[in-house]
TORKOL-4160 file (C-alpha; in steps of 0.2 Angstrom, whole numbers, padded with zeros to 4 digits, m for minus):
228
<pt num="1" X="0513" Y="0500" Z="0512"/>
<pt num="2" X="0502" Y="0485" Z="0508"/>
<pt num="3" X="0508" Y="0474" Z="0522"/>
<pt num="4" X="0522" Y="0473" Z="0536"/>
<pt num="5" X="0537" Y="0460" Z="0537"/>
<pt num="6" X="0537" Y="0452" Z="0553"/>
<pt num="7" X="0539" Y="0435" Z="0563"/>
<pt num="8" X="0525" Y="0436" Z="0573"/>
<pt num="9" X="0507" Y="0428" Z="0568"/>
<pt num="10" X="0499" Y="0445" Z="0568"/>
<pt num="11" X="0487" Y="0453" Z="0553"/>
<pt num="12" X="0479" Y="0470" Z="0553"/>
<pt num="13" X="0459" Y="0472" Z="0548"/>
<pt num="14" X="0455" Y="0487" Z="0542"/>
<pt num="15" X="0437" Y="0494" Z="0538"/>
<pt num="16" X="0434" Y="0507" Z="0525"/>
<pt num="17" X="0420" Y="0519" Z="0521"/>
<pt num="18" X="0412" Y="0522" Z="0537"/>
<pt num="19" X="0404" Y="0524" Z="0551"/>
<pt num="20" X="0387" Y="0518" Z="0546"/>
<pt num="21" X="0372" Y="0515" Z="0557"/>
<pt num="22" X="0369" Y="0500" Z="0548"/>
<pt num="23" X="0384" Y="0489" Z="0549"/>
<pt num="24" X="0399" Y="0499" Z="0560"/>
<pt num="25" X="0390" Y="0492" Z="0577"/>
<pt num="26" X="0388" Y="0476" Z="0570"/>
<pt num="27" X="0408" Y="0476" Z="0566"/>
<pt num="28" X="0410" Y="0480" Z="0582"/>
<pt num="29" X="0400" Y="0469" Z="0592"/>
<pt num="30" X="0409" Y="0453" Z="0581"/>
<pt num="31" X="0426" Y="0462" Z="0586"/>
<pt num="32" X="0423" Y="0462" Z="0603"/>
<pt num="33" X="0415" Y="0445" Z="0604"/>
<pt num="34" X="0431" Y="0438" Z="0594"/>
<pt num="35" X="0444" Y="0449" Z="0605"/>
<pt num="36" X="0449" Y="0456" Z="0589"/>
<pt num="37" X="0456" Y="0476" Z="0586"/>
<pt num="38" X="0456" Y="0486" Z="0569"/>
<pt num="39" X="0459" Y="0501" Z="0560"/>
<pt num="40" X="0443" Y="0510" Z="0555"/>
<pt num="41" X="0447" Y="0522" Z="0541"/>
<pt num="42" X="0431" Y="0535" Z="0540"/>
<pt num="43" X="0426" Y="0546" Z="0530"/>
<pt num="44" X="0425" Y="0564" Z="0534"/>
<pt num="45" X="0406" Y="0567" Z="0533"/>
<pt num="46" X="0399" Y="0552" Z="0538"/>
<pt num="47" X="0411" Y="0554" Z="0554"/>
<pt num="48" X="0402" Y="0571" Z="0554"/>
<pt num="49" X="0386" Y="0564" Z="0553"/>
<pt num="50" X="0389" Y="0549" Z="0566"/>
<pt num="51" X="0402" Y="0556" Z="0581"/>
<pt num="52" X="0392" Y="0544" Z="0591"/>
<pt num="53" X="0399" Y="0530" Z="0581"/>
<pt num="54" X="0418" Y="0536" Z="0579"/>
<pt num="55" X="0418" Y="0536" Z="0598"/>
<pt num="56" X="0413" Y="0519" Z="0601"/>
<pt num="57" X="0427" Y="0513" Z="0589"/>
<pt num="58" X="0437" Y="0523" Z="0601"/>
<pt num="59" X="0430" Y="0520" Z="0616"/>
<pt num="60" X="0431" Y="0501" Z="0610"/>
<pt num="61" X="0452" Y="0500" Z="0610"/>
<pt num="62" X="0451" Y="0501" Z="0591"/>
<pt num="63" X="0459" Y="0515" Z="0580"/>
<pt num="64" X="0454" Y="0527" Z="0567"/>
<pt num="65" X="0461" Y="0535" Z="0551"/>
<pt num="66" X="0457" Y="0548" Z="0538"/>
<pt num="67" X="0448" Y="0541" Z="0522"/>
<pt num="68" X="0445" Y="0560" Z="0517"/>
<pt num="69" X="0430" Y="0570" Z="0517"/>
<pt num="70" X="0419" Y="0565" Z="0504"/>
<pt num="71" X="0428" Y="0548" Z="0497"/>
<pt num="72" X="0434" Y="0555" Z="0479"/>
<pt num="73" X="0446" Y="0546" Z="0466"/>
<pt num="74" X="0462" Y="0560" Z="0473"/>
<pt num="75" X="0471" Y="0555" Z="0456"/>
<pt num="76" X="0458" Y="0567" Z="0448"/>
<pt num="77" X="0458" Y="0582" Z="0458"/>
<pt num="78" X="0472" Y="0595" Z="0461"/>
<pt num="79" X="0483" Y="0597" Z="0473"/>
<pt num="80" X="0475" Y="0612" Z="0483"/>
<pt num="81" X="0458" Y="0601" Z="0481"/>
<pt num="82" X="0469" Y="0583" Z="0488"/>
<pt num="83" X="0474" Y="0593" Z="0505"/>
<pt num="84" X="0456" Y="0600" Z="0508"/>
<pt num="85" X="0449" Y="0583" Z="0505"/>
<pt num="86" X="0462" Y="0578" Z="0518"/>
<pt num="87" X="0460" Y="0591" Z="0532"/>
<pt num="88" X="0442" Y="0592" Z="0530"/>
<pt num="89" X="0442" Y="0573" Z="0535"/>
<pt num="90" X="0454" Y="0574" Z="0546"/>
<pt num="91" X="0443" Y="0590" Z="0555"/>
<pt num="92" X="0428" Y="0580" Z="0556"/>
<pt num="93" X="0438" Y="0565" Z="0562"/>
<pt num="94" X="0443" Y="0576" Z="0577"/>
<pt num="95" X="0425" Y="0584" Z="0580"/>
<pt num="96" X="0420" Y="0569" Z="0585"/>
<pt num="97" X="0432" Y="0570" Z="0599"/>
<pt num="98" X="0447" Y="0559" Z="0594"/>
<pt num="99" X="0463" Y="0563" Z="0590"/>
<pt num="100" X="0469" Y="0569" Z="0575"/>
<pt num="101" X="0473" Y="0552" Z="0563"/>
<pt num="102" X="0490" Y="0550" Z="0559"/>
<pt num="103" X="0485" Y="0535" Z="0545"/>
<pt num="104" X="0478" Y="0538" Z="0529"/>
<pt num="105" X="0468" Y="0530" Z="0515"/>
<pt num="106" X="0465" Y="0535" Z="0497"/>
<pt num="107" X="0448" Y="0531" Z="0493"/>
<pt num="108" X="0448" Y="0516" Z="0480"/>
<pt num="109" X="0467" Y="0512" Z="0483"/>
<pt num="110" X="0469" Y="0527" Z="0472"/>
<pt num="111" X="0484" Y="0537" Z="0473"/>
<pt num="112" X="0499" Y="0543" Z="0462"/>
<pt num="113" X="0517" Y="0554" Z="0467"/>
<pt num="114" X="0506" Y="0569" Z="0472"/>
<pt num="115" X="0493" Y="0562" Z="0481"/>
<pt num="116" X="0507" Y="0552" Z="0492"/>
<pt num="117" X="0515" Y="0569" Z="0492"/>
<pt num="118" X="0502" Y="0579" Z="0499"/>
<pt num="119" X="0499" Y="0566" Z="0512"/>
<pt num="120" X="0518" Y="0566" Z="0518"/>
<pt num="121" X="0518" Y="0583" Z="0520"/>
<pt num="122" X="0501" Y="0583" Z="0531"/>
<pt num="123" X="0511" Y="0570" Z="0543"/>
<pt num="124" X="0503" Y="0554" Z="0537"/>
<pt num="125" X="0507" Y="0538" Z="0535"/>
<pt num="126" X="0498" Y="0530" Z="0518"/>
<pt num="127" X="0491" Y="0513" Z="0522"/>
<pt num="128" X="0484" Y="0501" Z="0508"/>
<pt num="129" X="0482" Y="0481" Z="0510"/>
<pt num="130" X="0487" Y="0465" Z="0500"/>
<pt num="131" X="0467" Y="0456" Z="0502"/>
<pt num="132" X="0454" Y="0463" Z="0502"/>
<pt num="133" X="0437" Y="0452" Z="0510"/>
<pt num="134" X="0424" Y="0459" Z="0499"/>
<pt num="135" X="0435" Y="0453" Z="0481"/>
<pt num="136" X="0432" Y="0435" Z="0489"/>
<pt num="137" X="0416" Y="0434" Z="0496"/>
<pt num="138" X="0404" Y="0448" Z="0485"/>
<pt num="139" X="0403" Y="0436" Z="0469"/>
<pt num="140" X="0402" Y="0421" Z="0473"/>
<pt num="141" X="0386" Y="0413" Z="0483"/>
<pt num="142" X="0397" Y="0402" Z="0493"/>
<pt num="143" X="0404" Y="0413" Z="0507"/>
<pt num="144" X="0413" Y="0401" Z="0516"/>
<pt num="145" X="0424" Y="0396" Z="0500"/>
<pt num="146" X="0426" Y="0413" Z="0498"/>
<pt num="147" X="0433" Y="0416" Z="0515"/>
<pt num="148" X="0444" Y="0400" Z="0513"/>
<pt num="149" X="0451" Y="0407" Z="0498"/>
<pt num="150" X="0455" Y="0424" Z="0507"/>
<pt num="151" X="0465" Y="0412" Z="0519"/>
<pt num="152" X="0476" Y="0407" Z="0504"/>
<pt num="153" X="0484" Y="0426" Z="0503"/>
<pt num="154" X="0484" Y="0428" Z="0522"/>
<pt num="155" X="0502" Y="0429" Z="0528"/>
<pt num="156" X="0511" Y="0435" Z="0545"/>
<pt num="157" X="0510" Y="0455" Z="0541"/>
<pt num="158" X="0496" Y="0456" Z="0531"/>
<pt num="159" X="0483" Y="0470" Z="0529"/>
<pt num="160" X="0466" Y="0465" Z="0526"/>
<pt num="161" X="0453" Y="0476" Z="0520"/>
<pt num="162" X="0433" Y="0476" Z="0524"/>
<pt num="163" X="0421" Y="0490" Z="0524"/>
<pt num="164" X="0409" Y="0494" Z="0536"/>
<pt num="165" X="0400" Y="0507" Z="0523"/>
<pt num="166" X="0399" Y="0515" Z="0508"/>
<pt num="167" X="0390" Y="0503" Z="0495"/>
<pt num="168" X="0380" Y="0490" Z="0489"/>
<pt num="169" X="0374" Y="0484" Z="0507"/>
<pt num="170" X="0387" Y="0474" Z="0516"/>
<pt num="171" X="0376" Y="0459" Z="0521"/>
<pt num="172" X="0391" Y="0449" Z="0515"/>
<pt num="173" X="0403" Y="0458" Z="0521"/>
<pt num="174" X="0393" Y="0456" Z="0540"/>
<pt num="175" X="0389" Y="0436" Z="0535"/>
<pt num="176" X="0409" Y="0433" Z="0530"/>
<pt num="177" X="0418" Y="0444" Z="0542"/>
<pt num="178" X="0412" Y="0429" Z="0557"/>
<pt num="179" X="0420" Y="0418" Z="0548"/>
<pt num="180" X="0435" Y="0425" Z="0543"/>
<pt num="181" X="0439" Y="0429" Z="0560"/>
<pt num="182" X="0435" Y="0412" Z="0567"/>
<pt num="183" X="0448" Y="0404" Z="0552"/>
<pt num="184" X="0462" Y="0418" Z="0557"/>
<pt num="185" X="0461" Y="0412" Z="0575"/>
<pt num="186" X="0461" Y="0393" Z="0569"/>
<pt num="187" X="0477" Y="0394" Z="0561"/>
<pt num="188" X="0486" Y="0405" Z="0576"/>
<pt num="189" X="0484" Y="0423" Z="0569"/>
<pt num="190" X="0481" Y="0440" Z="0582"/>
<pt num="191" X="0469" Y="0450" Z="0571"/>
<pt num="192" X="0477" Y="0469" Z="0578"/>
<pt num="193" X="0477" Y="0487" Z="0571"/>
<pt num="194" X="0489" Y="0496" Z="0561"/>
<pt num="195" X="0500" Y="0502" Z="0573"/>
<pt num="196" X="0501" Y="0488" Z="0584"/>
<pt num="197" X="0505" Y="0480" Z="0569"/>
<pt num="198" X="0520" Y="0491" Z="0562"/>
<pt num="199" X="0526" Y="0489" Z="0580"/>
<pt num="200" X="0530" Y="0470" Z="0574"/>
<pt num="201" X="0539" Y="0475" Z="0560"/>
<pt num="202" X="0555" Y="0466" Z="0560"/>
<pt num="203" X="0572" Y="0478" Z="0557"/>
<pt num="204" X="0576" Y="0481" Z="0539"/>
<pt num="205" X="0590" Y="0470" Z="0531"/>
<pt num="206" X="0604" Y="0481" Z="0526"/>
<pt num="207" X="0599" Y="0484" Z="0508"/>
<pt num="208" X="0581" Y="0483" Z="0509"/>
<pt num="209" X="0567" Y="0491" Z="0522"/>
<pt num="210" X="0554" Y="0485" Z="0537"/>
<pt num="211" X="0538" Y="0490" Z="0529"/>
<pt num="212" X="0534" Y="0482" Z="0512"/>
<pt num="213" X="0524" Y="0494" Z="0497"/>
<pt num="214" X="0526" Y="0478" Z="0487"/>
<pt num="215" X="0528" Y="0458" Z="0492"/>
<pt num="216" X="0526" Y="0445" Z="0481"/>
<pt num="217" X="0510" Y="0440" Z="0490"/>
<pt num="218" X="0504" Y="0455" Z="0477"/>
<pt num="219" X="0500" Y="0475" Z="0482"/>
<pt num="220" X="0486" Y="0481" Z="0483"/>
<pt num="221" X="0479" Y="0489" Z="0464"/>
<pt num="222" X="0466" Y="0502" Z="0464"/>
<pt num="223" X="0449" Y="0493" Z="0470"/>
<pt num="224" X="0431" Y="0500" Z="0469"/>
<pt num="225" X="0416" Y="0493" Z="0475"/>
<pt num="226" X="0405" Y="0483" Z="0463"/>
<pt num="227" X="0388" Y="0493" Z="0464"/>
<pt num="228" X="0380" Y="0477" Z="0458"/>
């Protein structure tokens, strides 16, 4: 799914690629200080590597999903390979004493029939989004434009995408995200996780279905970070 059909002013924020000591406490500092709750999907061996910081999502009303183990293109593995990737980062995710995620991310956006497959079997449900911050603000020297921009895509039910990891640095990424939440909360939107989120979802019309793959606000297409 890319976003959720509903009436109410809600959008999710999700994070990708994390937890990272350099930019996950900041997240959550501006998510507390804006009354704002996301959806972090880590990555297996940085949650590994930072229990500390998966708990503190946790601990801070926010939720998290499996991004896999080790953040590869799924498309290119096989399918034996695409369920360890999954379970790997799904056991580090729970070493770090949360439960055991029930959303999903392929890394990148990146997925086909088997990788979706795979992930329905394992009990997931496979979030993507329809905007993404960093396709706004990481090219551009005006940040604020960039965030209005963003704006321009935001509708009730959309999926936003950030990252709180991975890379370049996400100085941007920390200097837009204030912003963003400030102009979300301007025009009436509750920034919320996933679930609460899906909890919105209006009932599907008779020939049609509550969650949207596709809108014409435009899925999500396979994404990675610029390295630039």
């Amino acid at each position: 799914m890319t976003r959720v059909r509903t009436d109410q002013r809600l959008v999710a924020l999700t994070f990708d690629d994390g937890p990272d000591p350099r930019w996950t406490p900041r997240v959550l500092e501006l998510l507390r200080q804006h009354h704002a709750s996301a959806t972090f999907f880590d990555v297996g061996r940085h949650a590994l590597e930072h229990p500390d910081l998966v708990r503190a999502e946790l601990d801070s009303g926010h939720e998290v999903g499996n991004h896999t183990w080790s953040h590869p293109d799924l498309r290119n593995l096989s399918t034996s390979a695409v369920r360890d990737e999954i379970t790997r980062g799904a056991e580090a995710i729970r070493g770090a004493q949360a439960h055991a995620p029930r959303l999903f991310r392929p890394p990148y956006g990146s997925s086909d029939d088997a990788v979706r497959a795979v992930a329905e079997v394992e009990g997931y449900r496979t979030v993507m989004w329809d905007v993404c911050l960093e396709r706004y603000v990481n090219h551009t020297s005006d940040i604020a434009g960039g965030v209005d921009l963003l704006m321009g895509r935001v509708r009730p039910g959309s999926i936003i995408l950030a990252h709180d990891g991975g890379v370049p640095d996400r100085t941007r990424t920390m200097q837009a995200l204030p912003l963003l939440l400030s102009r979300l909360a301007e025009r009436g939107y509750r920034v919320v996780d996933i679930t609460t989120l899906l909890a919105a979802a209006r009932p599907a019309p008779a020939s049609g279905r509550a969650v949207s793959s596709s809108s014409r606000w435009g899925a999500a297409r396979p994404w990675r970070p610029s390295t630039r």
